[in-house]
Structures are given as C-alpha cells and as structure tokens.
N, CA, C and O atoms as CSV, one atom per row, in Angstrom:
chain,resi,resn,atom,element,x,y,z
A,1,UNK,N,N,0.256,13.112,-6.637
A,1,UNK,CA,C,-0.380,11.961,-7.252
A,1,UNK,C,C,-1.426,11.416,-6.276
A,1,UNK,O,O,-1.309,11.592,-5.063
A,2,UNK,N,N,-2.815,10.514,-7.019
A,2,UNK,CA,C,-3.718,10.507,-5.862
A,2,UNK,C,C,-3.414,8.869,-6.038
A,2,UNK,O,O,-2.551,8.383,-6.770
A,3,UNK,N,N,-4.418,8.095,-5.113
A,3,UNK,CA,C,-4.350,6.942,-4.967
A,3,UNK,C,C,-4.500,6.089,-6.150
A,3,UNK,O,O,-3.898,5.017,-6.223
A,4,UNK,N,N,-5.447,6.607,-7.288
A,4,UNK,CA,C,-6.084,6.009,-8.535
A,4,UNK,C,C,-4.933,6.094,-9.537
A,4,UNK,O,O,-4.774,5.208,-10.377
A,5,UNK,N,N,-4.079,7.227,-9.446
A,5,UNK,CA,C,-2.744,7.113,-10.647
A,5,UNK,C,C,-2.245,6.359,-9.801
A,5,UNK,O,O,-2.409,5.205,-10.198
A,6,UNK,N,N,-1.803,6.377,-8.995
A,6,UNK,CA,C,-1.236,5.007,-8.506
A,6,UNK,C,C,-1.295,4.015,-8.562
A,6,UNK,O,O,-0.270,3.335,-8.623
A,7,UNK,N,N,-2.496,3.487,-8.567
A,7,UNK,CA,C,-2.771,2.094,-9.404
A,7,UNK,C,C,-2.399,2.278,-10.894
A,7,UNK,O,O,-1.511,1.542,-11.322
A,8,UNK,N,N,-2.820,2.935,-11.516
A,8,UNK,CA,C,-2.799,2.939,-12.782
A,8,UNK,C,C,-1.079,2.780,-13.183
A,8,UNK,O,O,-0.860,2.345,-14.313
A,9,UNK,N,N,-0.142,3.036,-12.510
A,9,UNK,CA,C,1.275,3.094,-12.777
A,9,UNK,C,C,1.593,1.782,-12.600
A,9,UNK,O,O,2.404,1.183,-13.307
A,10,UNK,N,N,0.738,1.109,-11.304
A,10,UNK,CA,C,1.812,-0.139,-10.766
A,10,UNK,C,C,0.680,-0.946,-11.616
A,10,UNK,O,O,1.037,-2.116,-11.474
A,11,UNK,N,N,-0.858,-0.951,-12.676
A,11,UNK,CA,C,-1.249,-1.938,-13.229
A,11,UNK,C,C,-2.059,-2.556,-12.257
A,11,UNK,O,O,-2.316,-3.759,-12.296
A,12,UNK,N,N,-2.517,-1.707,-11.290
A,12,UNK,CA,C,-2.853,-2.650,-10.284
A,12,UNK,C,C,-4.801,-2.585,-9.739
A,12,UNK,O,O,-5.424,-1.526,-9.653
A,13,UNK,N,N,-5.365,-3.896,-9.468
A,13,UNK,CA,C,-6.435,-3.902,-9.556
A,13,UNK,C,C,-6.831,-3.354,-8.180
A,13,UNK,O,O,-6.158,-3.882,-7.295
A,14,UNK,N,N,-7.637,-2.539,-7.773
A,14,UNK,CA,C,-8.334,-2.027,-6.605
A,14,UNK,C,C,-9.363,-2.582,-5.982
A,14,UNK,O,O,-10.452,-2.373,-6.516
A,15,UNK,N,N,-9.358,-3.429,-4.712
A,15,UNK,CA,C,-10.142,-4.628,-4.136
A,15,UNK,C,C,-10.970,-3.827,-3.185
A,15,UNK,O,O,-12.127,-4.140,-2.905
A,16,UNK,N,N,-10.311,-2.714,-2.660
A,16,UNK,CA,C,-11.670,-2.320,-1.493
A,16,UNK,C,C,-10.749,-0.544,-1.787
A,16,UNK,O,O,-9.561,-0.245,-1.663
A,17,UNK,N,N,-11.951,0.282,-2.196
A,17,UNK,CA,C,-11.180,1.831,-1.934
A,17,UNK,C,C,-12.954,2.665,-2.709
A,17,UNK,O,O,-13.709,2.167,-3.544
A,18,UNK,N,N,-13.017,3.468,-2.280
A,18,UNK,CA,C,-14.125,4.297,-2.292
A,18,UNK,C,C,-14.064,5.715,-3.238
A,18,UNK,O,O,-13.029,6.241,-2.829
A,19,UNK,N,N,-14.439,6.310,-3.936
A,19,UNK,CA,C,-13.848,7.691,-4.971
A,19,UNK,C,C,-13.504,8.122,-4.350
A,19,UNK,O,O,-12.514,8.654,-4.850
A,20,UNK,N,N,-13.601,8.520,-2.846
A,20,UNK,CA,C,-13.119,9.263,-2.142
A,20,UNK,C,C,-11.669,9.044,-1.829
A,20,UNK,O,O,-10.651,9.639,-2.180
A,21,UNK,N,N,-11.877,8.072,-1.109
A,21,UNK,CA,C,-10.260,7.612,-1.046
A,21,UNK,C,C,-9.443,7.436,-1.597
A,21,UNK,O,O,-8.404,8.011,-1.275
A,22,UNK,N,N,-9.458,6.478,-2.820
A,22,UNK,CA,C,-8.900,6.471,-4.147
A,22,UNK,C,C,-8.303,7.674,-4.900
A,22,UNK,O,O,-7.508,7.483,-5.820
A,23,UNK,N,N,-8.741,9.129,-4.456
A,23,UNK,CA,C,-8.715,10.211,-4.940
A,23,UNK,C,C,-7.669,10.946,-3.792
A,23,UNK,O,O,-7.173,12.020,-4.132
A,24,UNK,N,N,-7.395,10.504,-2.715
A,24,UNK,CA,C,-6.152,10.504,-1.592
A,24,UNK,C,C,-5.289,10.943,-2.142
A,24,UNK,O,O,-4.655,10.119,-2.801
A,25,UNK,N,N,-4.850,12.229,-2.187
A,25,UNK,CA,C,-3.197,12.577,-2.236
A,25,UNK,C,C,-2.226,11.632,-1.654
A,25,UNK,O,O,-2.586,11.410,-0.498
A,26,UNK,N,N,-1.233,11.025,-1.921
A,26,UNK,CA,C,-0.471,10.289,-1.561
A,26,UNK,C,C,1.053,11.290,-2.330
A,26,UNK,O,O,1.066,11.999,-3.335
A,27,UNK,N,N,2.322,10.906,-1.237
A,27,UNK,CA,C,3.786,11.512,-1.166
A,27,UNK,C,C,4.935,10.720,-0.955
A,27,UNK,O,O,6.091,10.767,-1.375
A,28,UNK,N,N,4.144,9.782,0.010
A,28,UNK,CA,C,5.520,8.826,0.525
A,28,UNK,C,C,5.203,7.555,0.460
A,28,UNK,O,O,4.024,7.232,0.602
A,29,UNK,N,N,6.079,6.710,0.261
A,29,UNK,CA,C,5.536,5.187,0.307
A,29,UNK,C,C,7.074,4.635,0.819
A,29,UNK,O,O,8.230,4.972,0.565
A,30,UNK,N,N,6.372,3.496,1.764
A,30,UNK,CA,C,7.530,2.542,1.875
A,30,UNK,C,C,7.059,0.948,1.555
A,30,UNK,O,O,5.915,0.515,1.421
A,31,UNK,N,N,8.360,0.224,1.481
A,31,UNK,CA,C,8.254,-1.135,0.797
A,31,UNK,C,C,8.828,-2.121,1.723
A,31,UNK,O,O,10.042,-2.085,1.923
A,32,UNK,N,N,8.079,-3.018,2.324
A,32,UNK,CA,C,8.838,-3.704,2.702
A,32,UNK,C,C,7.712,-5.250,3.747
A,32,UNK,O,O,6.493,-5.123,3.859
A,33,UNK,N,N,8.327,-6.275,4.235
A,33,UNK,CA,C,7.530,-7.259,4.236
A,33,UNK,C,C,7.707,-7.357,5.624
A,33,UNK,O,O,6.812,-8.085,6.054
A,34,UNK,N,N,8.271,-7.058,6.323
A,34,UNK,CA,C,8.495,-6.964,7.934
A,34,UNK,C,C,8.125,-5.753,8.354
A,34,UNK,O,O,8.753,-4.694,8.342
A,35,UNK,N,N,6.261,-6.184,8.999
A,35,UNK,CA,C,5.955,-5.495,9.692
A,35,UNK,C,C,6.008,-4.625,10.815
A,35,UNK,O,O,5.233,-3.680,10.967
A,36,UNK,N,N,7.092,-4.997,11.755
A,36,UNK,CA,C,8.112,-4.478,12.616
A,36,UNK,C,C,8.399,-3.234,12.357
A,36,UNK,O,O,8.188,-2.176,12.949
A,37,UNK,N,N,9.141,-3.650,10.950
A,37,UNK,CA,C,9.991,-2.260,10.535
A,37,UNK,C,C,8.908,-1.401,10.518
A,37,UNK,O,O,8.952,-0.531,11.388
A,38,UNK,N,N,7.864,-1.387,9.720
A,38,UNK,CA,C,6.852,-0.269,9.593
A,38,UNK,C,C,6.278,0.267,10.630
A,38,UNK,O,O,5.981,1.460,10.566
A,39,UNK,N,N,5.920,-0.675,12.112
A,39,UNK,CA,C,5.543,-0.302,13.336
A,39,UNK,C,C,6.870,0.458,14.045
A,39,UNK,O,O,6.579,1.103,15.052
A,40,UNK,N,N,8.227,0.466,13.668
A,40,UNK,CA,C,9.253,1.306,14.624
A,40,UNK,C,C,9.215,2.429,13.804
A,40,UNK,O,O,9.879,3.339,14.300
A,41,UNK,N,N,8.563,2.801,12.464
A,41,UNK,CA,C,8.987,4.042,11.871
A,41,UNK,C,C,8.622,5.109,12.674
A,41,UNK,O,O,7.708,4.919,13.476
A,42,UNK,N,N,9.298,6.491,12.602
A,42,UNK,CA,C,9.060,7.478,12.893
A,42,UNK,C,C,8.341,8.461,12.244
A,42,UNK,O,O,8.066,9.535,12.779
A,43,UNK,N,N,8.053,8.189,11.240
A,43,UNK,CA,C,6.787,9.132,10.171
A,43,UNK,C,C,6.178,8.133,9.557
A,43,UNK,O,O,6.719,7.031,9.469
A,44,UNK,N,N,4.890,8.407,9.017
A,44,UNK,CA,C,4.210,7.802,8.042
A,44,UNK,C,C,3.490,7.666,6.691
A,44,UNK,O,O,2.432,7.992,6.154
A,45,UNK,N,N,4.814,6.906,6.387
A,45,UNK,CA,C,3.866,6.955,5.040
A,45,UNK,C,C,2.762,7.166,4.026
A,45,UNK,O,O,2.469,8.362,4.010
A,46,UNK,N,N,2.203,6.618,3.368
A,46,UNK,CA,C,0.939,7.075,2.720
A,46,UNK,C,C,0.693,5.615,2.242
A,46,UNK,O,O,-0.424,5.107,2.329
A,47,UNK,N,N,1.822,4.922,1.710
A,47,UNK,CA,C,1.473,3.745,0.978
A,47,UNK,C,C,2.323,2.663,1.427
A,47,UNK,O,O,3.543,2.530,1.322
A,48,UNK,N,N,1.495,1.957,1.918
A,48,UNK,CA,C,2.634,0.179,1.720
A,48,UNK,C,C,2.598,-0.533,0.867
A,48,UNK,O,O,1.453,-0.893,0.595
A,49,UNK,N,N,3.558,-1.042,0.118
A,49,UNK,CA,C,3.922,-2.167,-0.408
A,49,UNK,C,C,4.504,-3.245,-0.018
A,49,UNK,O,O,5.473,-3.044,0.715
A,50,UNK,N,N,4.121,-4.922,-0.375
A,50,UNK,CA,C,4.238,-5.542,0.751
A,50,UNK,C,C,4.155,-6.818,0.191
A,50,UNK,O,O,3.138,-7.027,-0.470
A,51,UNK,N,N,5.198,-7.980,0.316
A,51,UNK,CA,C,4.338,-9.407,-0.540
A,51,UNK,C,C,3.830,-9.725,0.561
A,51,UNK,O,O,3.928,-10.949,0.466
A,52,UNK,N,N,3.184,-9.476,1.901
A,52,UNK,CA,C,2.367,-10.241,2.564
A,52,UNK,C,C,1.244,-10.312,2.065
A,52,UNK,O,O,1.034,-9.422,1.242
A,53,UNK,N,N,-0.142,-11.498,2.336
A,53,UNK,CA,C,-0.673,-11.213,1.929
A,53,UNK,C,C,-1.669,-11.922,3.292
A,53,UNK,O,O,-2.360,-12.937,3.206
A,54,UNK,N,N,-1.505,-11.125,4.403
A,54,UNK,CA,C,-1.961,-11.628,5.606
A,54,UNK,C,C,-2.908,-10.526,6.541
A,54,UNK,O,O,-2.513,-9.363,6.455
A,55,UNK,N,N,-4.104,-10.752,7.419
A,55,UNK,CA,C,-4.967,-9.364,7.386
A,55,UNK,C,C,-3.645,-8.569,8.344
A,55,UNK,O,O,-3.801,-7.356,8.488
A,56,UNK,N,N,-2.253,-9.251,9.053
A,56,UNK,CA,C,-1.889,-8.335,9.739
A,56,UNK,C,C,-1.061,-6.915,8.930
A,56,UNK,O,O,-0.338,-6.051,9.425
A,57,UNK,N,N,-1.519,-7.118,7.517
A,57,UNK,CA,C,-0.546,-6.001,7.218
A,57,UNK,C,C,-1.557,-4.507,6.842
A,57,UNK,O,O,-1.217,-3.402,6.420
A,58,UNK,N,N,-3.174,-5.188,7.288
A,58,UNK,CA,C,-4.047,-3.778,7.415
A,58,UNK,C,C,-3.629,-3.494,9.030
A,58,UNK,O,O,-3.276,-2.349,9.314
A,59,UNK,N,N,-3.664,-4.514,10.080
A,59,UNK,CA,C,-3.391,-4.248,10.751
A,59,UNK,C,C,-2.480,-3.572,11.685
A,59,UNK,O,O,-2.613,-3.256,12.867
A,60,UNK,N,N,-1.475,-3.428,10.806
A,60,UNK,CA,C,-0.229,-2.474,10.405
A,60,UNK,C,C,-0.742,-1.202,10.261
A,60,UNK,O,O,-0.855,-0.323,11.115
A,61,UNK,N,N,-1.124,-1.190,8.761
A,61,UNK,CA,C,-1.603,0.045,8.344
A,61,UNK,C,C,-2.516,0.901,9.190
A,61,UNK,O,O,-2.393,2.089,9.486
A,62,UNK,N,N,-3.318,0.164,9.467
A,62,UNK,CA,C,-4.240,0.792,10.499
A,62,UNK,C,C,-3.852,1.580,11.785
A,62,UNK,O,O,-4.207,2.736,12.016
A,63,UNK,N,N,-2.915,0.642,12.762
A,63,UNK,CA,C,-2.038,1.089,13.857
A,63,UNK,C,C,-0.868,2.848,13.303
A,63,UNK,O,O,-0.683,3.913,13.893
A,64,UNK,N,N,-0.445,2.389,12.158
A,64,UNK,CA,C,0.559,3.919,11.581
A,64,UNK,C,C,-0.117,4.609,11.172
A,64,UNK,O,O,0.290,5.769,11.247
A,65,UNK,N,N,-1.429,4.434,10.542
A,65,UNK,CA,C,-2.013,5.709,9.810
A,65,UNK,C,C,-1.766,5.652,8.471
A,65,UNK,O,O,-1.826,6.723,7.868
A,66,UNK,N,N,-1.444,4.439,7.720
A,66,UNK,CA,C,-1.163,4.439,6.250
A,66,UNK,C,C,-2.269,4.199,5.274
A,66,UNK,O,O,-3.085,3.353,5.643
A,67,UNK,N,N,-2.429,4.624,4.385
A,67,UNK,CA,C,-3.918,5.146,3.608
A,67,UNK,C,C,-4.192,4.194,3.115
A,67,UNK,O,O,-5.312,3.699,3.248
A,68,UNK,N,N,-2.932,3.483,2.161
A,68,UNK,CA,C,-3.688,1.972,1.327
A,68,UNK,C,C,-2.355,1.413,1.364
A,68,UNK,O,O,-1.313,2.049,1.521
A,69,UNK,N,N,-2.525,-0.259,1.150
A,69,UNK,CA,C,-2.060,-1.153,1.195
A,69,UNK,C,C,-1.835,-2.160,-0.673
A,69,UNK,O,O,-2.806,-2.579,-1.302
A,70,UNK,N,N,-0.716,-2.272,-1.034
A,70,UNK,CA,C,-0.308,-2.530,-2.520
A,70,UNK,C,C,-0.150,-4.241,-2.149
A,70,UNK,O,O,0.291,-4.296,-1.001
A,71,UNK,N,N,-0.292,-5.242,-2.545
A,71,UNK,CA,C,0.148,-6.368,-2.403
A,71,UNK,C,C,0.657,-6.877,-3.695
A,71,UNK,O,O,-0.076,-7.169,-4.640
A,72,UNK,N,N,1.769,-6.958,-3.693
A,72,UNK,CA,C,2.765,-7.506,-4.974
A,72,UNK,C,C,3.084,-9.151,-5.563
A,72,UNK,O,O,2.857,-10.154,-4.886
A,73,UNK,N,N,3.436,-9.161,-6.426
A,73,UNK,CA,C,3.707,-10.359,-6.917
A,73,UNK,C,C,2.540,-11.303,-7.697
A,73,UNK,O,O,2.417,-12.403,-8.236
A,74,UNK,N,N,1.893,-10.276,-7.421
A,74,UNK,CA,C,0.472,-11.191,-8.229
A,74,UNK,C,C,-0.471,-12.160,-7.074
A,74,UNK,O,O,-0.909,-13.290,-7.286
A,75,UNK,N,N,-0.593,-11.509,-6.071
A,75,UNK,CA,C,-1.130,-12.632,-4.610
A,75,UNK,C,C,-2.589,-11.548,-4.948
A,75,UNK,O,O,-2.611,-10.345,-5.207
A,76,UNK,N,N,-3.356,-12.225,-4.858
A,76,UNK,CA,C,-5.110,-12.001,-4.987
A,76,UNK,C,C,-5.158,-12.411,-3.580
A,76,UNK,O,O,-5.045,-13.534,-3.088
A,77,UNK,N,N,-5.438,-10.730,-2.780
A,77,UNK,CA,C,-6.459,-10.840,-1.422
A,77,UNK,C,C,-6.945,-11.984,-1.064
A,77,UNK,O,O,-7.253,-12.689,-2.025
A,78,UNK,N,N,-7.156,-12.495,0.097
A,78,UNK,CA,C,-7.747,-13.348,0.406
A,78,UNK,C,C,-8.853,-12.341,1.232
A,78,UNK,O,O,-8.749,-11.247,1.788
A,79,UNK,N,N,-10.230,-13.536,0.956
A,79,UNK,CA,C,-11.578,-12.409,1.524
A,79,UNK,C,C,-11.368,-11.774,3.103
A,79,UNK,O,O,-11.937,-10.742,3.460
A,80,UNK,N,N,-10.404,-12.608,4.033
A,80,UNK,CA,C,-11.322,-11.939,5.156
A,80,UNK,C,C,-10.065,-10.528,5.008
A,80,UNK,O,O,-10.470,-9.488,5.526
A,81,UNK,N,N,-8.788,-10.456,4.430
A,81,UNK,CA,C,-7.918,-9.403,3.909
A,81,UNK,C,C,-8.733,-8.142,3.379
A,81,UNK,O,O,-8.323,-7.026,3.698
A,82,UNK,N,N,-9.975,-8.280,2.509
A,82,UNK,CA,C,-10.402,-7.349,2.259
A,82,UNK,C,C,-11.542,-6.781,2.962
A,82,UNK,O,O,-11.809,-5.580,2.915
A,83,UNK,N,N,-12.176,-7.590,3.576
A,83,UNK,CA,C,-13.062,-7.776,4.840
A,83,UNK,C,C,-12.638,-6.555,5.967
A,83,UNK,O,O,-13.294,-5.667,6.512
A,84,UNK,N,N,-11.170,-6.979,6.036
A,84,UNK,CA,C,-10.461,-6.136,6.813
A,84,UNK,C,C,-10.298,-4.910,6.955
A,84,UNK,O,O,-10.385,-4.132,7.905
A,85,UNK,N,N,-9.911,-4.783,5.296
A,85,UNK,CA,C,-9.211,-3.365,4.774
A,85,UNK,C,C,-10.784,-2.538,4.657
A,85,UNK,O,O,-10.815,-1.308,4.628
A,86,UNK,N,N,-12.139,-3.424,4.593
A,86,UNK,CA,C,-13.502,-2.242,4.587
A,86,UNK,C,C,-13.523,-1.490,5.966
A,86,UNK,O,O,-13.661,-0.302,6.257
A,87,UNK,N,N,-13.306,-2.806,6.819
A,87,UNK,CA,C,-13.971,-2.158,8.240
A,87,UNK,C,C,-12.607,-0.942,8.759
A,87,UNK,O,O,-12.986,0.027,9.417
A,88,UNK,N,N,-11.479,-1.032,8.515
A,88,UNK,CA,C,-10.251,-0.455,8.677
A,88,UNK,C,C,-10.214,1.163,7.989
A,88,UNK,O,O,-9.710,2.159,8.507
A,89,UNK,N,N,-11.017,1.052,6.468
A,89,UNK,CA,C,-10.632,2.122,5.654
A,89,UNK,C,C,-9.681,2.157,5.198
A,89,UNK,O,O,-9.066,3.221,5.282
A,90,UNK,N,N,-9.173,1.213,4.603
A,90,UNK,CA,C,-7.647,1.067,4.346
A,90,UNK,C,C,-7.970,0.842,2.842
A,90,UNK,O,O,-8.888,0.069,2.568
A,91,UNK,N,N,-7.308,1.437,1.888
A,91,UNK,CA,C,-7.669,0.819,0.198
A,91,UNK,C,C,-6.514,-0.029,0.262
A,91,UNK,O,O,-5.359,0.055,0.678
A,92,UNK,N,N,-7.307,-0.950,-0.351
A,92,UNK,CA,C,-6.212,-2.160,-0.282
A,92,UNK,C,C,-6.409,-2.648,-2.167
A,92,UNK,O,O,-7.482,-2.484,-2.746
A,93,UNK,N,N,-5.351,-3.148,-2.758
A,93,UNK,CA,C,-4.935,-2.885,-4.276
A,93,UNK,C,C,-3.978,-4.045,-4.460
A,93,UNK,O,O,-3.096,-4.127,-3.605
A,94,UNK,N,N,-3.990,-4.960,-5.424
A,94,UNK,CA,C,-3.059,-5.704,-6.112
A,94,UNK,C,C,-2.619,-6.061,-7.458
A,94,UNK,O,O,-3.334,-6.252,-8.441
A,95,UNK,N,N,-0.850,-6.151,-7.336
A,95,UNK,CA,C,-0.523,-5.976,-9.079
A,95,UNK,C,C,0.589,-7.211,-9.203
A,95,UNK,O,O,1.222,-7.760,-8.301
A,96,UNK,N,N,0.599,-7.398,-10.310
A,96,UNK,CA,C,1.618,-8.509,-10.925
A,96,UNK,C,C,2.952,-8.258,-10.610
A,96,UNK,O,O,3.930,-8.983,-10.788
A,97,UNK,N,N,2.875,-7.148,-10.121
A,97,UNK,CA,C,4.910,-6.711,-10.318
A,97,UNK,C,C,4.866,-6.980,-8.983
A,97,UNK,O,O,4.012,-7.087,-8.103
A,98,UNK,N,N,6.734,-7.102,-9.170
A,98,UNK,CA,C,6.861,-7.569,-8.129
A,98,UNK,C,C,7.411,-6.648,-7.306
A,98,UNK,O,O,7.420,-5.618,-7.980
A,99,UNK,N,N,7.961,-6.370,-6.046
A,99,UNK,CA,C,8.271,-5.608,-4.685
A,99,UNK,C,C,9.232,-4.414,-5.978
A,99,UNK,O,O,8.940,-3.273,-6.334
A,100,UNK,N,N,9.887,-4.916,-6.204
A,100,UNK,CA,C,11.245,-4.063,-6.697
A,100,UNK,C,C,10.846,-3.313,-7.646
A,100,UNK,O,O,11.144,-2.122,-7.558
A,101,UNK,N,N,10.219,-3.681,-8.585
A,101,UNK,CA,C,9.438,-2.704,-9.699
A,101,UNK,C,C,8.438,-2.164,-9.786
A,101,UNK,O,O,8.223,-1.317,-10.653
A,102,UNK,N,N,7.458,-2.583,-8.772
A,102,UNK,CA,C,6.681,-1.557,-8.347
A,102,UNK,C,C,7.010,-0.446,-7.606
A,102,UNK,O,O,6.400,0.580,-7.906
A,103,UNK,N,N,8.261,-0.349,-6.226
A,103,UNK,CA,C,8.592,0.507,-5.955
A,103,UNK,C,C,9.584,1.152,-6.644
A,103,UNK,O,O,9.900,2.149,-5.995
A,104,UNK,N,N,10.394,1.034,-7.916
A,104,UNK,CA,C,11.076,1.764,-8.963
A,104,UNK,C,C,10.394,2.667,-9.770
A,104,UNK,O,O,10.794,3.821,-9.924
A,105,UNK,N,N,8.756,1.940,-10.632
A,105,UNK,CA,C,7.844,2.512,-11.139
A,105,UNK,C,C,7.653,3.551,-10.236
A,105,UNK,O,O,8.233,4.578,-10.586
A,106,UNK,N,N,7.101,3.625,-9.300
A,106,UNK,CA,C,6.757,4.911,-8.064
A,106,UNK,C,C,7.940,5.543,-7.635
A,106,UNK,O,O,7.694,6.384,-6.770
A,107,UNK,N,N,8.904,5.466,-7.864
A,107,UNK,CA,C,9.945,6.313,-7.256
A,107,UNK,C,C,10.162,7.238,-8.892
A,107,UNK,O,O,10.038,8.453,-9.049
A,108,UNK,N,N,10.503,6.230,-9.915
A,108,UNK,CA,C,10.446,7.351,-11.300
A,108,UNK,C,C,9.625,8.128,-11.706
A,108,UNK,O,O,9.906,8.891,-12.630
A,109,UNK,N,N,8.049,8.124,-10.944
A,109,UNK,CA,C,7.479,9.269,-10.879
A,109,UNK,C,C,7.165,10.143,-9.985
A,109,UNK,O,O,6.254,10.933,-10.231
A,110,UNK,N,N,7.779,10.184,-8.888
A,110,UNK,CA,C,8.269,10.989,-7.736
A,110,UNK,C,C,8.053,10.436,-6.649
A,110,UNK,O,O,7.863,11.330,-5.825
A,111,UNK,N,N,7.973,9.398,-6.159
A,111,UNK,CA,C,7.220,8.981,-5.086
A,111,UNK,C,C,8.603,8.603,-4.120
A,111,UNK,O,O,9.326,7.646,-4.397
A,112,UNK,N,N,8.783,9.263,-3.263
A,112,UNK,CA,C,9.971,8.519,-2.174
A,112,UNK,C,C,9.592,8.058,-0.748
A,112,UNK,O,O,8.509,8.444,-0.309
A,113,UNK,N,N,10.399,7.249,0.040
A,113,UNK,CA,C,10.051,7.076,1.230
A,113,UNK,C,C,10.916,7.928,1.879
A,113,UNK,O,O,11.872,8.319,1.209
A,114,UNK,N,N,10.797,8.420,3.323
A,114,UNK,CA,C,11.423,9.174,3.831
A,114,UNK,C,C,12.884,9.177,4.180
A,114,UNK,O,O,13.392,8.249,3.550
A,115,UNK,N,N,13.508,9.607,4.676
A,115,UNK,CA,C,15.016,9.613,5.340
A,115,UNK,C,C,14.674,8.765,6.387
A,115,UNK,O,O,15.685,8.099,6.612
A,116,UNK,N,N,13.824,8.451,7.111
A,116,UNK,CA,C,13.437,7.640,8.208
A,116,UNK,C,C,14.026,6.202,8.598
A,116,UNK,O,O,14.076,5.725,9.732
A,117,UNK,N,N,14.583,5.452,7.061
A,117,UNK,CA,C,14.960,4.540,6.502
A,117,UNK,C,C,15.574,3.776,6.891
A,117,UNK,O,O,15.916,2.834,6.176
C-alpha cells in the first residue's frame, strides 16, 4: 500500500506530501503519543500515528526515519507543524478518527507494527 491509499482508508486530508512521496510504499506503522517510545524503537516504521499535534512529533519522525506523520482526532496542523514537515520531508496528513480506529482500519488491511512492541 502507498502513502495516498492510506489516506484514502483513514479519510484523511494531506497537508504537506509531494506525488512522489505520497506514492511511498509503506508496511509498518506504529501508534502512539509518547515520543520516547518511538525514539527507543529498534526498527522503523513507515508511519506514525499520533494525537500530538506539536512540531516535536516531525521531529521524531525525522530523527527515526519515518516517512509521514497521521494526526488523529480531528486536530488541523498548526502552520509552523507543516512548515516543519516541508523542510523535514515528512508527509504529514490529518483525519477525524480517532487513535484506535485509525490504527484498526490499517491493521484490517494489512498494515502491522513490528514485534518491536
């Protein structure tokens, strides 16, 4: 699945991502709002999901190597967030659902996070 069905599953609007990127094979995703956890992982993901809605969670992404950034619950980017995610390369994307059903939606169409867990 590339980055663009991915939106299209979780409903979700795309704030900064390029055809190119958007078109990103993506495999693994993890979910979660403590950035910590994502900085001790041992592999990396492809996708975060995340109710933060703060620039440190490109800053996250950026540091692991994670392709795009999902922000849940219905939180609309704030500008310098997407500001962020241009200069970063990070596609950054937001949808109405919330943490739990967006990562259910993506897991019922194959999407898992690792054993890393």
């Amino acid at each position: 699945m590339n980055l663009e069905e991915l939106a299209d599953i979780l409903e979700a609007t795309i704030h900064h991502g390029d055809d190119e990127a958007v078109n990103d094979e993506v495999s693994c995703i993890v979910a979660s709002d403590m950035m910590s956890d994502i900085l001790a992982r041992d592999d990396t993901p492809d996708v975060l999901l995340t109710g933060l809605n703060t620039v440190q969670i490109i800053h996250t992404a950026s540091i692991s190597g994670i392709k795009a950034v999902v922000v849940v619950r219905g939180k609309e980017p704030l500008q310098g967030l997407v500001a962020r995610a241009e200069e970063e390369n990070i596609v950054l994307m937001s949808t109405k659902l919330g943490l739990f059903e967006a990562s259910g939606r993506l897991y019922a169409k194959g999407l898992y996070s690792s054993a890393a867990e």
